[in-house]
GUMITOR-520367 format. One record per residue (C-alpha): x, y, z. Coordinates in nm, 2 decimals. Layout:
# GUMITOR-520367
@px = X&py = Y&pz = Z .
...
END
This chain:
# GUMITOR-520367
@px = 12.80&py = 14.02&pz = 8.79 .
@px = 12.60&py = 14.17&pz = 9.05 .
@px = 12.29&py = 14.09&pz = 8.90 .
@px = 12.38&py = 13.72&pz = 8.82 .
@px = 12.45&py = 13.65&pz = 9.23 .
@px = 12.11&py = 13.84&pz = 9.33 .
@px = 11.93&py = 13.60&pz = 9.06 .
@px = 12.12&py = 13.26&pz = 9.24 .
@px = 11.99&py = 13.37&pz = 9.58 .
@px = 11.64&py = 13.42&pz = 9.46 .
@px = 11.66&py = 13.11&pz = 9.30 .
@px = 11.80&py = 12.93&pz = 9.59 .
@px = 11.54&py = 13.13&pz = 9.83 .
@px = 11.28&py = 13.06&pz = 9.61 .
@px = 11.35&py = 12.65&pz = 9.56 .
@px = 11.46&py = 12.60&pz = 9.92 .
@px = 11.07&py = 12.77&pz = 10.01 .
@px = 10.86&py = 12.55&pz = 9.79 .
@px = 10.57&py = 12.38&pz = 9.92 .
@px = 10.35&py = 12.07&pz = 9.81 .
@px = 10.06&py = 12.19&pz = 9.52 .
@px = 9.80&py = 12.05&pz = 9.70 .
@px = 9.90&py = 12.26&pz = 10.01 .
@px = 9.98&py = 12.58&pz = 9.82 .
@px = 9.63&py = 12.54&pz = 9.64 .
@px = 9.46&py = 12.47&pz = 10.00 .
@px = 9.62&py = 12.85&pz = 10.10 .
@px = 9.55&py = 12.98&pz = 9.73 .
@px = 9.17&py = 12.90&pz = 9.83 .
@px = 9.14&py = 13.01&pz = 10.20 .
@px = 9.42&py = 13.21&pz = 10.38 .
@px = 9.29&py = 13.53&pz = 10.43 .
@px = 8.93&py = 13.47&pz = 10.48 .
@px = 8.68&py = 13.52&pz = 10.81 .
@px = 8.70&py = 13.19&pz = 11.01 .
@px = 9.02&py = 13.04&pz = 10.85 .
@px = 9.34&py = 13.05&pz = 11.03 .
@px = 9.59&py = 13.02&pz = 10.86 .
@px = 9.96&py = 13.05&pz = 11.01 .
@px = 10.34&py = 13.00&pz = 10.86 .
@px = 10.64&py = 12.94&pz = 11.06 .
@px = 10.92&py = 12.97&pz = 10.87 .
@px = 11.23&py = 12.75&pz = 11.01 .
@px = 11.43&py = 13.04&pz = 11.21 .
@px = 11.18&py = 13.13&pz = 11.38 .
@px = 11.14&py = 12.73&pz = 11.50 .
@px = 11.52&py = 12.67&pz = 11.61 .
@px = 11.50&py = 13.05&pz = 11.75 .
@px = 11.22&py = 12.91&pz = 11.96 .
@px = 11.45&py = 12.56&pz = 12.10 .
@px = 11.74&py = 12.80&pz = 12.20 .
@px = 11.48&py = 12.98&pz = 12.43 .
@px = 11.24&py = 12.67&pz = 12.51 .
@px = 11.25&py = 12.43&pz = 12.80 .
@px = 11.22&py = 12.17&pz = 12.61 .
@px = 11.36&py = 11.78&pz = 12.65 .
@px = 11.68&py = 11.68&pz = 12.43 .
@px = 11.45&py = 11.45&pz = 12.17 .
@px = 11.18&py = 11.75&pz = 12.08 .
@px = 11.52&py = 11.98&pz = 12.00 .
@px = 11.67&py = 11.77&pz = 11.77 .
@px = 11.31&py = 11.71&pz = 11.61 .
@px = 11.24&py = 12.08&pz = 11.61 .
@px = 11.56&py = 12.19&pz = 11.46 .
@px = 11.56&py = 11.96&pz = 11.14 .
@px = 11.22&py = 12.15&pz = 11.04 .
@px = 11.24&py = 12.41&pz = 10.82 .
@px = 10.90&py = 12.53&pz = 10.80 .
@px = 10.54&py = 12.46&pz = 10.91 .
@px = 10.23&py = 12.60&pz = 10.78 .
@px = 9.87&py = 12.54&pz = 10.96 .
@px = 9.52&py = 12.59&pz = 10.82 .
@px = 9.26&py = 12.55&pz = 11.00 .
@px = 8.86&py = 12.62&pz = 10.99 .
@px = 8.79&py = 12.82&pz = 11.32 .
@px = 8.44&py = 12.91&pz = 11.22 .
@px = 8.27&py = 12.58&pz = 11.10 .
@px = 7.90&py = 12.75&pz = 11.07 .
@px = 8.09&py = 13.00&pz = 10.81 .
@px = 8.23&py = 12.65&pz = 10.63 .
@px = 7.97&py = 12.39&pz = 10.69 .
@px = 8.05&py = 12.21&pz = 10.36 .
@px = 8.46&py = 12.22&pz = 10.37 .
@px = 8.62&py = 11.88&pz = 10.43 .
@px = 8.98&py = 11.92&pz = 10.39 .
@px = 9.03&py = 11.63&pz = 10.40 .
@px = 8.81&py = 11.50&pz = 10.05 .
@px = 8.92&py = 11.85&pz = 9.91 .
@px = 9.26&py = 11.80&pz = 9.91 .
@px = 9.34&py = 11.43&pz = 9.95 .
@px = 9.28&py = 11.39&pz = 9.61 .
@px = 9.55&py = 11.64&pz = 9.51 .
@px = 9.81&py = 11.45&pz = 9.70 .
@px = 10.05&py = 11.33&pz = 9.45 .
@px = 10.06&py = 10.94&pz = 9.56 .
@px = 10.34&py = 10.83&pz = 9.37 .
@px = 10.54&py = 11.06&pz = 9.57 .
@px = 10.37&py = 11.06&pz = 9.95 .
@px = 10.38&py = 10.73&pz = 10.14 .
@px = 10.05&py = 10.72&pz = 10.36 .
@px = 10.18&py = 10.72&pz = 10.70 .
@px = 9.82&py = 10.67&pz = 10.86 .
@px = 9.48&py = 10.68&pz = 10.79 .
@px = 9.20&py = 10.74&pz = 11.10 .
@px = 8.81&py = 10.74&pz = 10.99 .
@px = 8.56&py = 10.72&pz = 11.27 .
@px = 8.21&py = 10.88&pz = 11.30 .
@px = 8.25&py = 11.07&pz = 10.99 .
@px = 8.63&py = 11.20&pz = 11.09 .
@px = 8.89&py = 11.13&pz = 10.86 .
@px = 9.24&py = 11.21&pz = 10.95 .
@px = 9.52&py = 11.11&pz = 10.72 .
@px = 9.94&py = 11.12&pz = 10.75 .
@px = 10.14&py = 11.13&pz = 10.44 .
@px = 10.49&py = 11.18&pz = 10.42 .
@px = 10.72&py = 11.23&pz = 10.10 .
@px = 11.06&py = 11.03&pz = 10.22 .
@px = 11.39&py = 11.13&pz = 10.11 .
@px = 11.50&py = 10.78&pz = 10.18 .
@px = 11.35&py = 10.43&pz = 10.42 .
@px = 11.39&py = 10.66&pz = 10.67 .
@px = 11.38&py = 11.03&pz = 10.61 .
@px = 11.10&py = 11.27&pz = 10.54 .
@px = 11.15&py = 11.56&pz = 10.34 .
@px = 10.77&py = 11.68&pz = 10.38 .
@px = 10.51&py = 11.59&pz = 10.59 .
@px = 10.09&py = 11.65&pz = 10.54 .
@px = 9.84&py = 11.56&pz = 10.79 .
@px = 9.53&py = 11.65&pz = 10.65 .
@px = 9.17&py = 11.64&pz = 10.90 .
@px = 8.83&py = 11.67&pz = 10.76 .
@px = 8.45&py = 11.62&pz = 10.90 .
@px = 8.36&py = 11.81&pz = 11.24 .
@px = 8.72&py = 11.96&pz = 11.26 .
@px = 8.88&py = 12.08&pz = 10.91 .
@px = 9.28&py = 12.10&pz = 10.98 .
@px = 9.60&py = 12.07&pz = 10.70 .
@px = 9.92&py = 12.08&pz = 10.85 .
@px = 10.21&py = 12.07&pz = 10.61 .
@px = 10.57&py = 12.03&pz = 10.78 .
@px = 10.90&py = 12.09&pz = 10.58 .
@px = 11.24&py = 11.97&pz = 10.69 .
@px = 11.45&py = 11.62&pz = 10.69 .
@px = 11.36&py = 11.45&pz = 11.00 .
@px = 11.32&py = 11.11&pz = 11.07 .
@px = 11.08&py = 10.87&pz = 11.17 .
@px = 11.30&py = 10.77&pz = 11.48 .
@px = 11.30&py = 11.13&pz = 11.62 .
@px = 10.91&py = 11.13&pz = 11.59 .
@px = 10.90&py = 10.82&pz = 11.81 .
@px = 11.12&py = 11.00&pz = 12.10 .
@px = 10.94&py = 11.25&pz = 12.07 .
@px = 10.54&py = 11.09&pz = 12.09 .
@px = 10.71&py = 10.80&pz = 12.36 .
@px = 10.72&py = 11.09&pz = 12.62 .
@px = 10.39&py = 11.17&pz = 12.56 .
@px = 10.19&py = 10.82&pz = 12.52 .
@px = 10.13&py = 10.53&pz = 12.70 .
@px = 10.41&py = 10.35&pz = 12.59 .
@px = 10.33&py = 10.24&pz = 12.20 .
@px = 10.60&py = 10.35&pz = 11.97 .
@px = 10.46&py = 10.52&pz = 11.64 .
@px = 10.71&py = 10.28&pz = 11.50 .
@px = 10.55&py = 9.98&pz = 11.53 .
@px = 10.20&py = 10.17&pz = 11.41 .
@px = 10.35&py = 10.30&pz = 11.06 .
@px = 10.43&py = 10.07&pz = 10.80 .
@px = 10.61&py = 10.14&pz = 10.47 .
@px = 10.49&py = 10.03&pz = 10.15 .
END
């Protein structure tokens, strides 16, 4: 009996820590290596953080409905001159499941938001992938929605919402 409750909580760990295959192959391929940062916070460690941070009511409740975030990043691009995260692993994204949030090319930088929704509203999982001078692929886990992004960016912008940027399919 034992044996059958430790095999449900791996099960549950495991399935409640899964990530998107492009982004698990994108830290498959370069976690761990000189001039790659690479950096997991898990979703404790996030609402640990809000309890402790001065932080405005909007970026709490944002902050705790994520459950994980994983960053990787080229720090040394002389080490990487041909990686483009962004061509790499944009064609990994599974589009029948990610709705393209926005896409930003300019002067040979491509930046691209795509979010897997739950519902018209909700994302499950979030990948902002960045490719050209500056190689970035953020992947965010949690159910958050795009309301609680706008509160959040609306402190910090001149006034546009991100609502009336993003357009659903």
């Amino acid at each position: 009996m034992k044996n059958i409750v430790y095999f449900i909580f791996a099960l549950f760990l495991f399935a409640s820590c899964n990530n998107d295959p492009a982004v698990d192959a994108a830290f498959s391929k370069y976690s761990g290596h000189n001039g790659i940062i690479s950096i997991t916070v898990p979703g404790f460690l996030i609402r640990t953080a809000v309890a402790f941070g001065d932080l405005e009511p909007a970026e709490k409740e944002l902050l705790q409905n994520i459950d994980k975030v994983k960053v990787l990043a080229v720090d040394d691009e002389f080490a990487y001159p041909d990686v483009n995260f962004y061509n790499e692993f944009n064609r990994l994204i599974d589009d029948n499941s990610y709705t393209e949030l926005m896409t930003v090319k300019e002067d040979g930088n491509n930046v691209k938001i795509m979010a897997q929704m739950a519902d018209d509203e909700e994302i499950r999982n979030l990948i902002i992938m960045v490719g050209g001078e500056n190689n970035a692929l953020v992947f965010i886990k949690g159910e958050f929605t795009i309301d609680q992004i706008a509160r959040v960016t609306n402190q910090y912008n001149d006034g546009r919402s991100i609502t009336s940027l993003v357009r659903f399919n």
